[in-house]
C-alpha positions in Angstrom: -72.1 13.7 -5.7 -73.9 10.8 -7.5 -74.8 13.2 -10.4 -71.8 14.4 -11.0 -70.5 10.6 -10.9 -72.8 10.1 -13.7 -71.5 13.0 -15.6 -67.9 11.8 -15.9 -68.5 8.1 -16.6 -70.6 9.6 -19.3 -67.3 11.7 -20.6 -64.9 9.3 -19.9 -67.2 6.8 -22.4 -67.0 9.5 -24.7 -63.7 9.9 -24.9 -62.8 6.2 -25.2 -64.8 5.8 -28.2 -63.6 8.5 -30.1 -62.8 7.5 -33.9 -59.6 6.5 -34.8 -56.7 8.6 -34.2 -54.9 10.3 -36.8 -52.0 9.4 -37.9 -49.8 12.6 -36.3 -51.3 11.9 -33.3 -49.5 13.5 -29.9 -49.8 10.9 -27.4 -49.2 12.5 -23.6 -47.9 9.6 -21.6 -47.7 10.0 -18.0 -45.8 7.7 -15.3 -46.4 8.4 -11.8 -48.6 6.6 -8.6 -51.9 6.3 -7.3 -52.4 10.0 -7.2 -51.8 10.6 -11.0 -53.8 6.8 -12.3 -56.7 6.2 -13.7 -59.3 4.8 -11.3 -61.9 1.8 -11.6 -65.1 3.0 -12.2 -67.2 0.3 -10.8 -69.6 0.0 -8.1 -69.8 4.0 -7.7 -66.3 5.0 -7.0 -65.2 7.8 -5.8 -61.6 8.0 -6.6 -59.6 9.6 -9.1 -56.2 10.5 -10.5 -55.8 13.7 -11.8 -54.1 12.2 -14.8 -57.2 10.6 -15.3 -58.9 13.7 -16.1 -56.8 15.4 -17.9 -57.7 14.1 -21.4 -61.2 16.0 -21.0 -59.6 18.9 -21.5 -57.5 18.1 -25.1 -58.9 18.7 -28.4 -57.2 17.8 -31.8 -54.8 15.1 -32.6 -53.4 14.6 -29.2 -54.5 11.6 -26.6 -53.2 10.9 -23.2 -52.0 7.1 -22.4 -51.7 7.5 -18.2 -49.3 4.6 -17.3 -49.2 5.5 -13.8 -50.0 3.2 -11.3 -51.3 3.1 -7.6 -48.5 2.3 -5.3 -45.4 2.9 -7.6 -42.4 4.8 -7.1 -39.5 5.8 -9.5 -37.7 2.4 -8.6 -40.4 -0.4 -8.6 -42.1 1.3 -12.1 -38.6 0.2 -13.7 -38.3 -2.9 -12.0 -41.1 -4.3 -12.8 -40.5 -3.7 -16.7 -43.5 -0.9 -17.0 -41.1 2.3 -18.1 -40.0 -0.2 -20.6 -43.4 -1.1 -21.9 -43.9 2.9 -22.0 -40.6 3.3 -24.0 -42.1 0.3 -27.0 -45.1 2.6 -27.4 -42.8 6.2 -27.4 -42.6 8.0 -30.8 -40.4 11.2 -31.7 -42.8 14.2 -31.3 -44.7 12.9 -28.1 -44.5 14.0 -24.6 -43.6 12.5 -21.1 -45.2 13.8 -17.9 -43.3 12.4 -15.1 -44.2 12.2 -11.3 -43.1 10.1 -8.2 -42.0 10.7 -4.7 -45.2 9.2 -2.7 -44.0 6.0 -2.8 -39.9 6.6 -2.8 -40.9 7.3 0.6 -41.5 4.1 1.7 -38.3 3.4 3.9 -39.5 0.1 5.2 -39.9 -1.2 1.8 -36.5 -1.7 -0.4 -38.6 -2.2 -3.7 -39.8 1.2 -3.6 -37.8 3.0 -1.4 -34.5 5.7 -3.1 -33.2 8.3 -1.4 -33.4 12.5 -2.6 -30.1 13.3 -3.7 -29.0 10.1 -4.8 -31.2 7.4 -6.1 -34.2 8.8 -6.5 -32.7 11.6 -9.0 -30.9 8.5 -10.8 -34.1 7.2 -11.6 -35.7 11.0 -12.7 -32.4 11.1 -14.7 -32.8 7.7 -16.4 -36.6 8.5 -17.2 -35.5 12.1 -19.0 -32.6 11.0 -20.9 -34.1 8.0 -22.4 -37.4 10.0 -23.2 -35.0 12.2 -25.4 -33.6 9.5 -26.9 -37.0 8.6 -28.5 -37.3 11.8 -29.4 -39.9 12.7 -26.3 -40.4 15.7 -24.5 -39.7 15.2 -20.6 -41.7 17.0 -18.1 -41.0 16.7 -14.4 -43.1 17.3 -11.4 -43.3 16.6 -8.0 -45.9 15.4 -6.1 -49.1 16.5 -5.0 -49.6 17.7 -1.4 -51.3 15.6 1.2 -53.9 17.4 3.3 -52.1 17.4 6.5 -52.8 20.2 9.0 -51.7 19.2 12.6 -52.2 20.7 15.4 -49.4 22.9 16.5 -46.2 21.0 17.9 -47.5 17.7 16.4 -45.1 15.9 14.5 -45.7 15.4 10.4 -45.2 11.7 11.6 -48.0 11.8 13.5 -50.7 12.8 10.5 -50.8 9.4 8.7 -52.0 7.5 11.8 -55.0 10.1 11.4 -56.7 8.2 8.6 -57.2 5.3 10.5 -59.8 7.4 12.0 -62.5 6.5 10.0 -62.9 3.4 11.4 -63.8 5.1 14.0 -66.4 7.5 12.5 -65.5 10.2 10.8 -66.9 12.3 14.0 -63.9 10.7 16.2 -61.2 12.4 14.0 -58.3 14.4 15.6 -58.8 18.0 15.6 -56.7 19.6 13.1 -55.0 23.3 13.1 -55.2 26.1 10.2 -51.7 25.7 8.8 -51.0 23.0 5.7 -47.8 21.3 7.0 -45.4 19.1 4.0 -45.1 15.9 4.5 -42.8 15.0 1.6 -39.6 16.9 2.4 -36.4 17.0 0.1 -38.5 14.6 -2.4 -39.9 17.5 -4.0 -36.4 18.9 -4.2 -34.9 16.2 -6.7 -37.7 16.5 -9.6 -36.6 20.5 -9.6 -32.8 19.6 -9.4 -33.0 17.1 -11.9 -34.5 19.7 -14.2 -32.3 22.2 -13.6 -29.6 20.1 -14.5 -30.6 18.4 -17.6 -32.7 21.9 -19.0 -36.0 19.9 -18.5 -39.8 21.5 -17.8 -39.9 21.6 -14.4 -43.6 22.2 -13.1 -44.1 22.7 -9.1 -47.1 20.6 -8.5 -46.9 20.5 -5.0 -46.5 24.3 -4.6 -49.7 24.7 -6.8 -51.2 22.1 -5.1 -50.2 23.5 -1.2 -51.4 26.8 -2.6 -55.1 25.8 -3.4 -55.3 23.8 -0.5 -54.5 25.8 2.1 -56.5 27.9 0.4 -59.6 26.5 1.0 -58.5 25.3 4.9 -58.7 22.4 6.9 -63.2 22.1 6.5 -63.0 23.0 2.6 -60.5 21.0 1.6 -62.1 17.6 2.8 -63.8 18.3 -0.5 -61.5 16.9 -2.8 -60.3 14.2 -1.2 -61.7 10.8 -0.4 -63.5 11.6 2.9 -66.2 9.1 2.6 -69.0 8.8 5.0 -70.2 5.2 5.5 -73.7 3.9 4.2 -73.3 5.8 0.4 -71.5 4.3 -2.1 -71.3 0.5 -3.0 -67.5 1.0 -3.2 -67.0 1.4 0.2 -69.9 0.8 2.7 -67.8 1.5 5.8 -66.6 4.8 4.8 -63.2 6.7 4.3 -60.5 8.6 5.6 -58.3 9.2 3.2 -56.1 12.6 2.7 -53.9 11.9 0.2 -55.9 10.4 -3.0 -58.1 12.9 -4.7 -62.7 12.0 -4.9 -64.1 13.0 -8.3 -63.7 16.8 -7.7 -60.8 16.6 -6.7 -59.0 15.4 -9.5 -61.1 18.2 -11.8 -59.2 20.6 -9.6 -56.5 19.5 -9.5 -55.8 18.2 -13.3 -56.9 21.9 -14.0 -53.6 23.7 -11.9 -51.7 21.0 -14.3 -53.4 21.8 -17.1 -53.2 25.5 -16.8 -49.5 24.9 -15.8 -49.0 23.1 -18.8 -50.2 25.8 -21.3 -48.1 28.3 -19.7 -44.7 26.3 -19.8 -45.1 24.0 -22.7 -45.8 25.8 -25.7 -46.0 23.0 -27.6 -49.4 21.8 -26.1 -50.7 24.9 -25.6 -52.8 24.8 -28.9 -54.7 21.2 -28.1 -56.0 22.8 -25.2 -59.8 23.1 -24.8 -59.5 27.3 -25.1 -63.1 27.3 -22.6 -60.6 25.6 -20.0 -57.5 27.3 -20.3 -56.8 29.5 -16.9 -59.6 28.1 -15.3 -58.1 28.0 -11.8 -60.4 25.8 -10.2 
């Protein structure tokens, strides 16, 4: 795991200090949370976005500029005057990945919190329809799945209060069943409604990502997200239970099923693609 932390810090220095960008540049901006952002990379850390690896895969006069940020949700990212930072920067040819619902969630909390059906596909709305007043190209998704698999009759409730766990040891954590349960509900309904409505990409990130997942099952999956055992990485000595952010392999999975979805659904970035990547599954 070390090595292969080595190997990206070595790509994503290589990408940052590629020579200027043309003038006709494509600039992919992305808005989203903690699962899309790009991660600090000090002190050996694990933890990635998988927005933050998606510019490894690009070639030509395109960049990515990932705005998202850890604990945001459609509301809080305009109130606190970032979507209109992202709007300054926005020029007529560019393209707008857009992704929340982990944090619109957040009842308890009124910054964050909108409800499916109503506020939350306000916000989607907003996002698109200014986007294409600048000339942008909109892309919804919804969000990522968390690995939850429950035991049978537990409630989806129940699963959070599983990653406190790890303080613990990882050895004392619940058992878990065979069968990936949702955890997000009618929020992964409004990015596909709001599409529908306005004739925007829609891209089912969550299906993708429930698909692979469950895939692999409740012991292979533990591999892409941030189950960390204590005594290993300067980051976190204690160790981790975490299923809903993605480690290092993780988001190379997982920004591969976008990527992949990308070049199938929007021509137009189909040819910056790295052609070696392109239907890599995994």
């Amino acid at each position: 795991m070390k090595f292969i932390t080595s190997l990206f810090l070595g790509l994503a220095m290589s990408v940052s200090m590629c020579a200027a960008e043309p003038a006709d540049t494509v600039t992919v901006f992305m808005i989203g949370d903690s699962t899309m952002a790009n991660k600090p990379l000090d002190k050996e850390n694990q933890e990635r976005g998988w927005g933050q690896m998606l510019p490894l895969y690009f070639n030509g006069a395109i960049k990515v500029d990932n705005h998202a940020v850890n604990g945001r949700s459609s509301k809080s990212f305009i109130g606190e005057g970032r979507w209109d930072k992202v709007k300054e920067k926005m020029r007529p040819g560019d393209y707008l990945i857009i992704q929340f619902g982990h944090n619109d969630e957040k009842f308890k909390d009124t910054t964050r919190y909108t409800v499916p059906g109503s506020t939350f596909d306000a916000n989607l709305r907003k996002y698109v329809m200014e986007a294409r007043e600048k000339g942008v190209t909109p892309i919804l998704m919804n969000s990522i799945v968390r690995r939850n698999f429950p035991m049978p009759g537990q409630a989806p409730e129940e699963t959070d209060d599983k990653q406190k766990a790890w303080k613990k040891g990882l050895a004392s954590y619940p058992e878990e069943g065979d069968s990936l349960v949702d955890t997000h509900g009618a929020y992964l309904d409004s990015p596909r409604n709001v599409a529908a409505e306005l004739g925007v990409t829609f891209i089912d990130m969550n299906r993708l990502t429930h698909d692979y997942v469950q895939s692999l099952g409740p012991v292979a999956s533990k591999e892409l997200f941030m189950w960390i055992p204590a005594g290993v990485y300067e980051f976190c000595p204690k160790g981790k239970i975490d299923n809903t952010h993605l480690n290092i392999y993780g988001g190379i999975v997982i920004s591969r099923l976008a990527l992949n979805a990308l070049a199938e659904n929007v021509p137009g970035l189909r040819p910056y693609i790295r052609p070696e990547v392109y239907n890599l599954k995994k």
